[in-house]
Backbone as numpy.savetxt, mean C-alpha at the origin, in Angstrom:
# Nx Ny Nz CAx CAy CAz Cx Cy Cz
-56.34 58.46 -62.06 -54.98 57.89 -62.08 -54.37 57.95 -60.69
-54.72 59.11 -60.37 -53.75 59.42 -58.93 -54.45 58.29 -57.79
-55.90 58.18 -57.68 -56.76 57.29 -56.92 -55.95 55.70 -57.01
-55.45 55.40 -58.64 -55.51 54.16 -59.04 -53.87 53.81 -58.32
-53.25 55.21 -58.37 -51.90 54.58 -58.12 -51.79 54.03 -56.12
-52.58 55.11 -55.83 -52.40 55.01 -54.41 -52.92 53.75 -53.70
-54.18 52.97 -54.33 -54.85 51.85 -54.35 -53.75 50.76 -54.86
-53.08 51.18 -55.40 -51.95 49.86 -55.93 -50.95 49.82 -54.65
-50.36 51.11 -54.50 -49.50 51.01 -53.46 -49.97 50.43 -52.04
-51.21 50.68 -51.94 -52.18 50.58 -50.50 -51.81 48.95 -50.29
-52.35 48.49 -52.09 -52.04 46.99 -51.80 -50.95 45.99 -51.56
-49.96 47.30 -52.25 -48.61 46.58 -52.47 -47.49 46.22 -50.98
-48.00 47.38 -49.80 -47.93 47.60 -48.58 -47.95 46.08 -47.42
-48.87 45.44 -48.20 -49.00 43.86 -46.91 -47.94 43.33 -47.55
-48.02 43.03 -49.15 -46.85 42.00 -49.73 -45.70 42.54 -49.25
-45.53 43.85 -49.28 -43.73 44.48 -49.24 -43.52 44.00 -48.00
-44.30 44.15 -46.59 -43.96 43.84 -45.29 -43.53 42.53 -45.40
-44.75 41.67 -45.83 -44.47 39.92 -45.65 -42.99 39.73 -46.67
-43.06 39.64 -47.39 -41.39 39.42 -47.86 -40.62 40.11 -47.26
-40.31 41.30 -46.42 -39.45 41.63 -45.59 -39.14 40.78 -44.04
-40.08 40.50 -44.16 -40.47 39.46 -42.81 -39.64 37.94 -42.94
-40.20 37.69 -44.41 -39.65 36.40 -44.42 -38.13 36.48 -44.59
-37.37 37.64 -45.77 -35.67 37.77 -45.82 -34.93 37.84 -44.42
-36.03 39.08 -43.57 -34.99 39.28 -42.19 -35.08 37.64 -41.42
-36.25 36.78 -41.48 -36.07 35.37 -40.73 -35.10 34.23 -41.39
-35.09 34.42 -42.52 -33.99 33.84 -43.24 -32.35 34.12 -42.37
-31.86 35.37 -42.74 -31.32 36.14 -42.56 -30.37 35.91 -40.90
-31.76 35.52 -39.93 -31.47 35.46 -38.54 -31.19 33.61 -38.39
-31.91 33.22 -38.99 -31.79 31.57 -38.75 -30.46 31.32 -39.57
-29.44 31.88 -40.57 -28.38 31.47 -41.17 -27.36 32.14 -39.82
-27.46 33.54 -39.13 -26.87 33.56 -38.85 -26.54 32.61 -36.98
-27.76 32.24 -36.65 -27.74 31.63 -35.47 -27.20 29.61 -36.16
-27.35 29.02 -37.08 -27.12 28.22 -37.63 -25.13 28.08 -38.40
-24.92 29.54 -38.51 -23.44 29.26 -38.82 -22.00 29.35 -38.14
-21.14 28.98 -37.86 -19.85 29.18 -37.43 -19.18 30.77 -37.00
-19.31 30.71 -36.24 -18.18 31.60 -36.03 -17.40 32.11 -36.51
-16.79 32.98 -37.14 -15.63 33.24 -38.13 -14.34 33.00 -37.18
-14.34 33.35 -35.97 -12.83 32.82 -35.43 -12.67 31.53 -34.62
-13.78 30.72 -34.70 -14.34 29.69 -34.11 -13.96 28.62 -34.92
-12.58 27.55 -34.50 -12.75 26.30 -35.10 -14.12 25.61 -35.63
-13.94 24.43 -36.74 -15.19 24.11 -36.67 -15.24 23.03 -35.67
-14.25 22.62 -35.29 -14.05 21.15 -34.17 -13.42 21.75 -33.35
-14.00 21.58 -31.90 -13.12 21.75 -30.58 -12.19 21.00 -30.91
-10.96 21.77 -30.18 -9.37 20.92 -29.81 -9.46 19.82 -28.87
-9.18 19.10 -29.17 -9.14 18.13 -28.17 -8.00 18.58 -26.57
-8.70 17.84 -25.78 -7.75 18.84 -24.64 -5.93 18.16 -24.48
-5.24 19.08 -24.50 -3.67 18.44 -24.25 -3.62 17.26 -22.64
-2.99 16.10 -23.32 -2.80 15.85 -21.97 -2.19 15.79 -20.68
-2.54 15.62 -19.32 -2.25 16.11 -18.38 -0.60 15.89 -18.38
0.74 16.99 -18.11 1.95 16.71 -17.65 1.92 16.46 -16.43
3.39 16.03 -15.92 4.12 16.22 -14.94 4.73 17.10 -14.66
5.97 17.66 -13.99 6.50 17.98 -13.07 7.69 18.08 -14.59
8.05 17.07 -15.08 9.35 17.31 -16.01 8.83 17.54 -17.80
7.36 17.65 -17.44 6.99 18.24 -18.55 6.31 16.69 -19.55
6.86 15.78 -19.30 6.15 14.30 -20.28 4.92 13.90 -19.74
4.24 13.26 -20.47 3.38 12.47 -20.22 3.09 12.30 -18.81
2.23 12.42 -18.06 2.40 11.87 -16.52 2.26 10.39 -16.91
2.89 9.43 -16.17 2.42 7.69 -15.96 1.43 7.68 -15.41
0.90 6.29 -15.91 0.11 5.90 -14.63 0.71 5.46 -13.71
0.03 4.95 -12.65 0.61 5.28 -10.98 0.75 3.53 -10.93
2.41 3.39 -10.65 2.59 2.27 -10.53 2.32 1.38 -9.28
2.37 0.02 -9.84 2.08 -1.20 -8.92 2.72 -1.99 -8.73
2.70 -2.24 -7.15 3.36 -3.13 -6.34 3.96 -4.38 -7.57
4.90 -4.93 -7.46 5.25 -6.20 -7.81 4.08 -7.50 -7.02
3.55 -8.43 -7.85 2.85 -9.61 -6.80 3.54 -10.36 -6.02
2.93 -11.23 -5.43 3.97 -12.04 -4.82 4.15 -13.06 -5.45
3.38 -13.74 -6.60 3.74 -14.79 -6.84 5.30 -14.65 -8.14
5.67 -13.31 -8.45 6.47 -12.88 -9.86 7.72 -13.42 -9.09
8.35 -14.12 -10.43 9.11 -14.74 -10.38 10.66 -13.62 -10.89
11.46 -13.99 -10.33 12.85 -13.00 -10.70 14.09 -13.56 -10.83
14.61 -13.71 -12.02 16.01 -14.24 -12.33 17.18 -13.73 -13.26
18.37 -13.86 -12.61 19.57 -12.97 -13.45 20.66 -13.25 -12.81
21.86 -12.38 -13.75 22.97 -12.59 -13.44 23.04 -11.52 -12.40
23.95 -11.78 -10.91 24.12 -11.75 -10.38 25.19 -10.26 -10.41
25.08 -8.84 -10.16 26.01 -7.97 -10.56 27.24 -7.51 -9.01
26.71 -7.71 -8.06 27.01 -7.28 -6.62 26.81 -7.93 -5.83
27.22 -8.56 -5.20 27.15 -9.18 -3.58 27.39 -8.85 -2.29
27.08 -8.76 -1.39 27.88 -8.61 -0.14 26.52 -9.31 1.49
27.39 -9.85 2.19 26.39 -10.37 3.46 26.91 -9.11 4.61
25.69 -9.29 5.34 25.57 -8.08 6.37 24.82 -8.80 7.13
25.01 -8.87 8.87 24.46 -9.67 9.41 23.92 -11.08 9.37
22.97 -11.27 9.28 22.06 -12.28 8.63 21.61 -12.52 7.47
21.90 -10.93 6.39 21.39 -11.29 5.01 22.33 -11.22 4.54
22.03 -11.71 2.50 22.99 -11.82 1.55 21.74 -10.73 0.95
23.17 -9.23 0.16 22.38 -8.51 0.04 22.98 -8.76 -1.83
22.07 -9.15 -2.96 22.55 -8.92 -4.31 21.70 -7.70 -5.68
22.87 -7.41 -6.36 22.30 -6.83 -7.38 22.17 -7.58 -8.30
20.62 -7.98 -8.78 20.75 -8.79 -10.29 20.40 -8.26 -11.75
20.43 -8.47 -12.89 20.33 -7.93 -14.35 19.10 -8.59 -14.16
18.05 -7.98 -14.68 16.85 -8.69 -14.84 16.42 -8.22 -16.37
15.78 -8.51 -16.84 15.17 -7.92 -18.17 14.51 -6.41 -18.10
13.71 -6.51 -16.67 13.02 -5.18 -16.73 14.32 -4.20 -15.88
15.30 -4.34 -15.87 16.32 -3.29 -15.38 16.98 -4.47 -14.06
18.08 -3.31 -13.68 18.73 -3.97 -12.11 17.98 -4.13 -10.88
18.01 -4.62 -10.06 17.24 -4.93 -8.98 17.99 -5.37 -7.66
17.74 -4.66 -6.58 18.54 -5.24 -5.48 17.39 -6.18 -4.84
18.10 -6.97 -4.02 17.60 -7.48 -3.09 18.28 -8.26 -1.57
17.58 -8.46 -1.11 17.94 -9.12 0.37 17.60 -10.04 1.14
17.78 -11.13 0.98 16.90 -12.28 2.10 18.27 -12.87 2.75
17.56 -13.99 4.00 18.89 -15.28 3.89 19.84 -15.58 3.60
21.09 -15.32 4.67 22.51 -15.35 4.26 22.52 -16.81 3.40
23.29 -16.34 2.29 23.25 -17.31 1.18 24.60 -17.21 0.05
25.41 -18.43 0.22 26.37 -17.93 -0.49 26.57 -17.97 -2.14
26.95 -16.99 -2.56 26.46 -16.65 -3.89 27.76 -15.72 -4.44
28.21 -15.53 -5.78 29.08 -14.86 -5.97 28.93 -13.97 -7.39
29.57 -12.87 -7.45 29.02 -12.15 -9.30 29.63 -13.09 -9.85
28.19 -13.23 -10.50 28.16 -13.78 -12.09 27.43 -15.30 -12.08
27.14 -15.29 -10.80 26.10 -16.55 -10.46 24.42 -16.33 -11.17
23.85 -17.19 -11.71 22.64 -16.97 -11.95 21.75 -17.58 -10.42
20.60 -16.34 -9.81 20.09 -16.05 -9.00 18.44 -16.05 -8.95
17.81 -16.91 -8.70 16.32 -16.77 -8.28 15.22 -16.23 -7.24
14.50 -15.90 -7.65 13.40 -15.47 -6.01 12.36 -15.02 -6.48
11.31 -15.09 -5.53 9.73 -14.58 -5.89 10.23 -12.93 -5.24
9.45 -12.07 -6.25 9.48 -11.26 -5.40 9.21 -10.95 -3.98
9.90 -9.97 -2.91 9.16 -9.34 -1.89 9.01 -7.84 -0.86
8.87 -8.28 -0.07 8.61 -6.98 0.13 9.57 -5.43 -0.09
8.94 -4.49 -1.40 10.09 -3.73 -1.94 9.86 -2.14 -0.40
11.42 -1.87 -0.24 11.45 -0.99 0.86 12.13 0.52 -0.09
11.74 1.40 -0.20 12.59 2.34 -0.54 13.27 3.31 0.25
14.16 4.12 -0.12 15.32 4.91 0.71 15.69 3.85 2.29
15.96 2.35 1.62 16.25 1.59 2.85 17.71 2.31 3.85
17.68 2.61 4.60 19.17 2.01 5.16 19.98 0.98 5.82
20.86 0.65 5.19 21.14 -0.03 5.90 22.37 0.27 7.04
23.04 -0.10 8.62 23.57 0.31 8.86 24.83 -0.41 9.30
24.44 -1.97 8.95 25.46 -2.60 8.90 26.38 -2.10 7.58
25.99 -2.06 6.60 26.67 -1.49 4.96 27.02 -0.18 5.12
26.41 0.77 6.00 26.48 2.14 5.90 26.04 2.64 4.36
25.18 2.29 4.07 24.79 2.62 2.30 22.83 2.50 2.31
22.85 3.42 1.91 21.05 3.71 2.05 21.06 3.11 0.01
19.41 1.97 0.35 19.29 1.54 -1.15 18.16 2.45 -1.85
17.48 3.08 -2.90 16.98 3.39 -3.38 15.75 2.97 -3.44
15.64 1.39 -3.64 14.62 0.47 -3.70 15.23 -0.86 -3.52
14.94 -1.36 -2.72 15.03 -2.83 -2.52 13.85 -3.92 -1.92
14.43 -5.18 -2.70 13.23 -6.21 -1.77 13.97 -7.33 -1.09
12.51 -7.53 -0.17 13.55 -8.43 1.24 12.53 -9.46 0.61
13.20 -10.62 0.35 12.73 -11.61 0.07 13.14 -13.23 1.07
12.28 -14.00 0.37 12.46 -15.19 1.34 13.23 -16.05 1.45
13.67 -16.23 -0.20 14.40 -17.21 -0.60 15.32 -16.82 -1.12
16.59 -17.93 -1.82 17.45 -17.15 -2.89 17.72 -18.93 -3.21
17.62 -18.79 -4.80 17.86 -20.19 -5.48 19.20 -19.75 -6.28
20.22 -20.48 -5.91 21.42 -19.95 -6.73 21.42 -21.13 -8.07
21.53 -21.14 -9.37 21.94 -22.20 -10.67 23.04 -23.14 -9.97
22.57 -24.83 -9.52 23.27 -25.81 -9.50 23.68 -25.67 -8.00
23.11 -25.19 -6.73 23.12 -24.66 -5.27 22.08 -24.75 -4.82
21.60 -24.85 -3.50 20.66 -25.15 -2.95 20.58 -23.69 -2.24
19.38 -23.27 -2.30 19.16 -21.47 -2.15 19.69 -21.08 -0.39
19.11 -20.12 0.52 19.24 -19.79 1.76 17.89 -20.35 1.91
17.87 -20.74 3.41 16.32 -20.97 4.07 15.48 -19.82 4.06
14.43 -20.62 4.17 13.58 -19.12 4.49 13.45 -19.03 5.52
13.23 -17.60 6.20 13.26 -16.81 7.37 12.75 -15.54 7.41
13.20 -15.02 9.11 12.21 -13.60 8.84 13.49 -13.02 9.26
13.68 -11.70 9.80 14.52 -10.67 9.85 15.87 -11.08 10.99
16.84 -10.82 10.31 17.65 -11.41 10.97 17.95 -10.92 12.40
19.51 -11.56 13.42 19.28 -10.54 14.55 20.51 -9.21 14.52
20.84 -8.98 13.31 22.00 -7.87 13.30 21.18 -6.85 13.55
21.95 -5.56 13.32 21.56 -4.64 12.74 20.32 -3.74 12.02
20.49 -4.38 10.87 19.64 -3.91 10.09 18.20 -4.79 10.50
17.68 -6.07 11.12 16.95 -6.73 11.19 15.75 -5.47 12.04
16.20 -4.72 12.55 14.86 -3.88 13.56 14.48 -2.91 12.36
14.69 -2.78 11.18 14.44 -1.53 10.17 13.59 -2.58 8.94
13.98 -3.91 8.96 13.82 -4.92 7.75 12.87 -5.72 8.03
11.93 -5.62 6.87 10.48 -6.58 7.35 10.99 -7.96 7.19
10.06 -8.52 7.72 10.21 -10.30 8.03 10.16 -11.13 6.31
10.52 -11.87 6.40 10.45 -12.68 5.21 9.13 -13.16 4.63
9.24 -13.07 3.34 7.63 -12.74 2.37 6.89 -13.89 2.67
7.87 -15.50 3.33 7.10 -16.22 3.25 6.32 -16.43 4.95
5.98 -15.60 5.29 5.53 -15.34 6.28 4.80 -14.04 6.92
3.97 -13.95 7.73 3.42 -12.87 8.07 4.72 -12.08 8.68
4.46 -10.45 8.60 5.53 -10.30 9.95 5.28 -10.12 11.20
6.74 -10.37 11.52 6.40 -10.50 13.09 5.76 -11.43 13.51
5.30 -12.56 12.51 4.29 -13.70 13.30 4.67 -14.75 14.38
3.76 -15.07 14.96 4.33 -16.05 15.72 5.37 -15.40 16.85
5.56 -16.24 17.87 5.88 -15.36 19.01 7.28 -16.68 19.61
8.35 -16.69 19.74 9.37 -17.84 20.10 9.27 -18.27 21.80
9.57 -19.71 21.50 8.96 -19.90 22.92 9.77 -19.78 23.86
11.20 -18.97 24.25 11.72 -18.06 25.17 10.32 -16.94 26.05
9.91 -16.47 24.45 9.37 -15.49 25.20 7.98 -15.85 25.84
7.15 -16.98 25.27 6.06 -17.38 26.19 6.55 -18.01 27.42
7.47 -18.56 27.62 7.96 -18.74 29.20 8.13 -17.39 29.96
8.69 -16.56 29.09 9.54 -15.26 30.04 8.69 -14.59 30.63
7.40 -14.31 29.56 6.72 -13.33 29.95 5.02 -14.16 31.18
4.82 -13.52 32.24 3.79 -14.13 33.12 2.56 -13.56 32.76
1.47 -14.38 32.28 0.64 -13.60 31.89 -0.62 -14.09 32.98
-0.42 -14.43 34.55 -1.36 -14.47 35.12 -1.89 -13.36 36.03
-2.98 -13.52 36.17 -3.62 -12.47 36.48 -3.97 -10.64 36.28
-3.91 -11.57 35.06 -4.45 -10.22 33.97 -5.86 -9.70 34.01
-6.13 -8.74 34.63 -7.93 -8.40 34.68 -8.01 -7.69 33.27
-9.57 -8.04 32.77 -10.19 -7.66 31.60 -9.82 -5.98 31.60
-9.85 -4.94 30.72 -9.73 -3.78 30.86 -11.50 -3.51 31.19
-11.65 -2.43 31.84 -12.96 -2.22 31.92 -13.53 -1.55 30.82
-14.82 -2.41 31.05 -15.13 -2.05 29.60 -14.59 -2.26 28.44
-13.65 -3.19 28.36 -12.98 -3.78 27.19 -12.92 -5.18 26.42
-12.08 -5.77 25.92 -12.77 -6.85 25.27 -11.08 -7.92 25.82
-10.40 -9.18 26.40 -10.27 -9.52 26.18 -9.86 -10.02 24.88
-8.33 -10.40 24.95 -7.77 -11.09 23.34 -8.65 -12.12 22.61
-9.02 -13.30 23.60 -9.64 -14.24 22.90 -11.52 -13.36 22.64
-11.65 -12.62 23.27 -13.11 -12.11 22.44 -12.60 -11.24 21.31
-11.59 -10.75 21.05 -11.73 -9.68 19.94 -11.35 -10.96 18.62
-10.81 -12.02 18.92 -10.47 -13.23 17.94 -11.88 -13.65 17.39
-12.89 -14.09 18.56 -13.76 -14.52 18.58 -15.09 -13.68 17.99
-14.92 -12.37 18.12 -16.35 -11.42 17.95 -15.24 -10.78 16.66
-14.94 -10.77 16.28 -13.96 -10.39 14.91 -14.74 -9.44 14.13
-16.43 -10.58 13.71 -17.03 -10.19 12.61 -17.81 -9.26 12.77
-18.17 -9.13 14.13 -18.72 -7.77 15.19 -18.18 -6.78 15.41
-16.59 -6.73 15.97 -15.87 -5.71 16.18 -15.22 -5.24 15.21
-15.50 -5.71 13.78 -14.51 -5.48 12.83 -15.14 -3.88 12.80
-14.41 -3.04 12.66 -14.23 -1.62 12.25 -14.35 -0.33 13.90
-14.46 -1.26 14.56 -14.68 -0.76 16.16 -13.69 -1.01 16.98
-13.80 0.05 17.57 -12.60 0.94 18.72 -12.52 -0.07 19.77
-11.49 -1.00 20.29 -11.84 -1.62 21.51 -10.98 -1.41 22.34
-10.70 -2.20 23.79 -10.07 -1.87 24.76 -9.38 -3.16 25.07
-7.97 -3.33 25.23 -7.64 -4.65 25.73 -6.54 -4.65 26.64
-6.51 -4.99 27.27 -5.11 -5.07 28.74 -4.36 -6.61 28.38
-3.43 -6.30 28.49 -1.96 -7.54 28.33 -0.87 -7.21 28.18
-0.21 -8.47 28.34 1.14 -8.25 28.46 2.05 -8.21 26.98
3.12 -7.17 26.66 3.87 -7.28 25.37 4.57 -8.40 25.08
4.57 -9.41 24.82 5.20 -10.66 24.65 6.42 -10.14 23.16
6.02 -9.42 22.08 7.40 -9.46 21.18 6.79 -7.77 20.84
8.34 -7.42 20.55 8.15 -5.87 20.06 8.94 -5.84 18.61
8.68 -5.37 17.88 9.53 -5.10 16.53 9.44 -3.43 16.24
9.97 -2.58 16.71 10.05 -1.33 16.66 10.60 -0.80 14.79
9.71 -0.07 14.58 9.66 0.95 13.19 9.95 -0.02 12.22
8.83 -0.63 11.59 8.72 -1.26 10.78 7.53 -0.83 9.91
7.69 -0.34 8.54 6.54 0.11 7.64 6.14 1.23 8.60
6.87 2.19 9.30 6.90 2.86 9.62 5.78 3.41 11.03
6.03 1.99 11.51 5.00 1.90 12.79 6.03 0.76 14.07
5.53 0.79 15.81 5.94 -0.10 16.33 4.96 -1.49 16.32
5.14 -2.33 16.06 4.41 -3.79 16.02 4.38 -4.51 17.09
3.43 -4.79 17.94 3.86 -5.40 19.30 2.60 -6.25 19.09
3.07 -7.37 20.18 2.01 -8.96 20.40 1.65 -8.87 21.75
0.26 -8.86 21.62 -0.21 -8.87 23.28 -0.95 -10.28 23.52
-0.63 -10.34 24.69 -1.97 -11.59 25.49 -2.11 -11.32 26.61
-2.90 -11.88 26.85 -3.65 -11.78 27.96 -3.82 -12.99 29.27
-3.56 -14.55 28.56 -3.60 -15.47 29.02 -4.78 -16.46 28.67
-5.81 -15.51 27.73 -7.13 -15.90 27.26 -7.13 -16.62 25.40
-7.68 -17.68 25.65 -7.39 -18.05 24.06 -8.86 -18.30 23.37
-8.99 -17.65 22.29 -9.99 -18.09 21.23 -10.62 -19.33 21.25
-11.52 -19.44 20.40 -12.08 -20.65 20.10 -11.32 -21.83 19.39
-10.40 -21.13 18.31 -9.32 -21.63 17.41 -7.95 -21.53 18.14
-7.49 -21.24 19.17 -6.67 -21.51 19.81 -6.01 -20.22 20.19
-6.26 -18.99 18.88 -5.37 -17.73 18.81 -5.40 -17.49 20.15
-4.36 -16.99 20.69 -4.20 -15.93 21.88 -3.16 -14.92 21.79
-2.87 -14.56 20.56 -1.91 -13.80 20.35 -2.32 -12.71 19.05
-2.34 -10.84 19.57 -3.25 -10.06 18.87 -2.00 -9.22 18.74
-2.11 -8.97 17.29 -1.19 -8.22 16.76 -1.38 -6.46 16.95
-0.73 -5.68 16.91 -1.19 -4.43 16.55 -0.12 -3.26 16.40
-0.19 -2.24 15.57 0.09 -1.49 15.29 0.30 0.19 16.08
1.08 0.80 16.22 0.91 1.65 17.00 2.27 2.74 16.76
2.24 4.42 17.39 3.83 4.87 17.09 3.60 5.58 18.90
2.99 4.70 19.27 3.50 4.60 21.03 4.55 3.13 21.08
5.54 3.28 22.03 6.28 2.91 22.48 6.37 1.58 23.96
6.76 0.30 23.67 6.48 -0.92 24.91 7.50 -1.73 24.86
7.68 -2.34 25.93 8.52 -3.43 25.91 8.48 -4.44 26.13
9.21 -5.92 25.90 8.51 -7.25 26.40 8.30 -7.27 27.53
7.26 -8.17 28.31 7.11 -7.96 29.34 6.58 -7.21 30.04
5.96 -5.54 29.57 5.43 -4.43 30.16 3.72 -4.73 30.22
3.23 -4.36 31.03 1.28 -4.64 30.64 0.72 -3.11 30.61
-0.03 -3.21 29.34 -0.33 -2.52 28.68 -1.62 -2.15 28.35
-2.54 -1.32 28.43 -4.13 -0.77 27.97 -4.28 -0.31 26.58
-4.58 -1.30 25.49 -4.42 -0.29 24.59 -5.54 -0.67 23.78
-5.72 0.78 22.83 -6.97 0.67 22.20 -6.87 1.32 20.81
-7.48 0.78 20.38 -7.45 0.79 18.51 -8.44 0.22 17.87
-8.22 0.46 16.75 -9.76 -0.18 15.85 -9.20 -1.43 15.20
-10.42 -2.26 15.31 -10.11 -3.88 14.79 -10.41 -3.78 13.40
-9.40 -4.34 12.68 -9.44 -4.61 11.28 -9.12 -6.13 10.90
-9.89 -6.62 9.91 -9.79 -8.45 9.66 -9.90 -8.30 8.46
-9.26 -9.55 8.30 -8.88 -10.18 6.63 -7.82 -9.39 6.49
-6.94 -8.90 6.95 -5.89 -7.59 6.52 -5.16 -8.44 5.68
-4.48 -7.82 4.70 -3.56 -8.28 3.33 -2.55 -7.37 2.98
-0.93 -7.28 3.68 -0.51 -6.51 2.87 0.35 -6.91 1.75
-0.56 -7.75 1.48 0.58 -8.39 0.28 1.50 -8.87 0.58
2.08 -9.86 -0.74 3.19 -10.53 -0.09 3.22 -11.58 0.90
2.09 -12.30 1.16 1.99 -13.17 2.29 1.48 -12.52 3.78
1.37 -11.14 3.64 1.52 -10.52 5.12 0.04 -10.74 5.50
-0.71 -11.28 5.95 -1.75 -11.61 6.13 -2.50 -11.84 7.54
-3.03 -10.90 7.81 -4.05 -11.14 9.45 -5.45 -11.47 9.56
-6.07 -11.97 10.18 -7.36 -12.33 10.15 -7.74 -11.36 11.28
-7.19 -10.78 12.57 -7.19 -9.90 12.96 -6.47 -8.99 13.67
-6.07 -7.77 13.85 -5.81 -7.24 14.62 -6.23 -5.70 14.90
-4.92 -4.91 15.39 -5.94 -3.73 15.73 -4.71 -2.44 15.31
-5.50 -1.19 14.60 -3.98 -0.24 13.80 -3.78 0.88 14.35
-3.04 1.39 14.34 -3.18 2.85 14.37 -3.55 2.80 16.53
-3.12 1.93 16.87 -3.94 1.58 18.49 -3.08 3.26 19.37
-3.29 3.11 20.36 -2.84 4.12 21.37 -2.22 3.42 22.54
-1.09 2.95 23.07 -0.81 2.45 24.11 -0.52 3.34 25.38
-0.82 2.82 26.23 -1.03 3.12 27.76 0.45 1.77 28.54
1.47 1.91 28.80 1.74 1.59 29.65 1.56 1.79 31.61
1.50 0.67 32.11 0.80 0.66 33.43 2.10 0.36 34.59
């Protein structure tokens, strides 16, 4: 008996292991297979990003186009120099604006394409800084024939106020000043490029540093928060250009000759009509 029992147990020894084997793998695969007890069964979705006052952040707004059209009653008027400056009711809220002395009175219905919007303008003919405003080209008054279009007037406020949308700014140069200014005997800068080659090699120099000597023919000081000056040289393009725009927060005057160098940029677009095929930004001037 005692032989028979121990022979049972001897045998019973592989089975007892293997079913222990198989409960503890059970056992481990439920617990690697189940939830967490303090573990949602669905991630939270993440909150989305605030602002500053705690809402929603916006998305990041955009320019008005140039072709948007804008019309309303007329809330404010007043002319300052050369412009007629109005507040109109528009659907999407109030709106100032400024082009072309134009006579107009509250409660007139008022038209215009949008343009170029300026914020914390001042003005110093008004003595009144605007929040947001646009200088536009035109103004169509209901049953009136609008203001011309134009670029910045000669008051005041015209050296702070970009040129009119329907035009590049600053374009074009008045022919006072191509008489005034002498542009003979202008030597190449060394090592530099001539106006009519940087017109001409455009598609070459586009993104490259060049060098050009001439004379300032027009200055428009702090505009979009740069000085804007027109140089030549006396040298003209293939297409006739001889007049190179550029950008700079060095300081010139009409008439002064000048070394300056900057990187050429083409096709430029700042919207709104403002449009260059080339010039040069951010330049460094050298008066001589």
């Amino acid at each position: 008996m005692k032989n028979l029992m121990h022979d049972s147990l001897s045998a019973a020894t592989p089975l007892r292991a293997l079913l222990t084997t198989v409960a503890l793998f059970g056992m481990l695969s439920a617990a690697a297979t189940a939830p967490a007890a303090d573990a949602p069964a669905t991630a939270p979705k993440a909150a989305p990003m605030r602002g500053d006052g705690g809402a929603a952040a916006p998305a990041a707004q955009q320019q008005a186009p140039a072709s948007q059209k804008v019309s309303g009653e007329v809330l404010e008027t007043m002319d300052a120099a050369n412009y007629t400056y109005v507040k109109v009711k528009t659907p999407s809220g109030d709106l100032w604006a400024a082009g072309p002395k134009t006579t107009v009175k509250v409660g007139d219905t008022i038209a215009f394409d949008r343009g170029v919007p300026m914020t914390n303008f001042a003005s110093k003919s008004l003595g009144r800084t605007f929040d947001s405003i646009d200088f536009v080209g035109r103004f169509t008054v209901a049953g009136a024939g609008g203001g011309a279009a134009g670029g910045a007037g000669d008051g005041e406020d015209a050296a702070s106020a970009p040129a009119a949308s329907t035009a590049p700014p600053h374009a074009g140069v008045n022919k006072a000043a191509e008489t005034s200014v002498d542009l003979k005997g202008i030597a190449k800068a060394k090592g530099g490029n001539t106006v009519a080659e940087v017109f001409d090699q455009r598609a070459t120099l586009s993104g490259k540093e060049v060098t050009v000597r001439g004379k300032v023919v027009k200055s428009n000081p702090q505009v979009m928060g740069h000085n804007w000056l027109h140089v030549r040289d006396g040298s003209k393009g293939a297409d006739g250009s001889d007049d190179l725009t550029l950008t700079t927060k060095d300081t010139a005057k009409v008439g002064d000759t000048i070394v300056v160098k900057g990187k050429v940029v083409t096709d430029k677009d700042f919207g709104f009509g403002y449009h260059y095929d080339v010039m040069l930004e951010e330049a460094s001037v050298t008066v001589e």
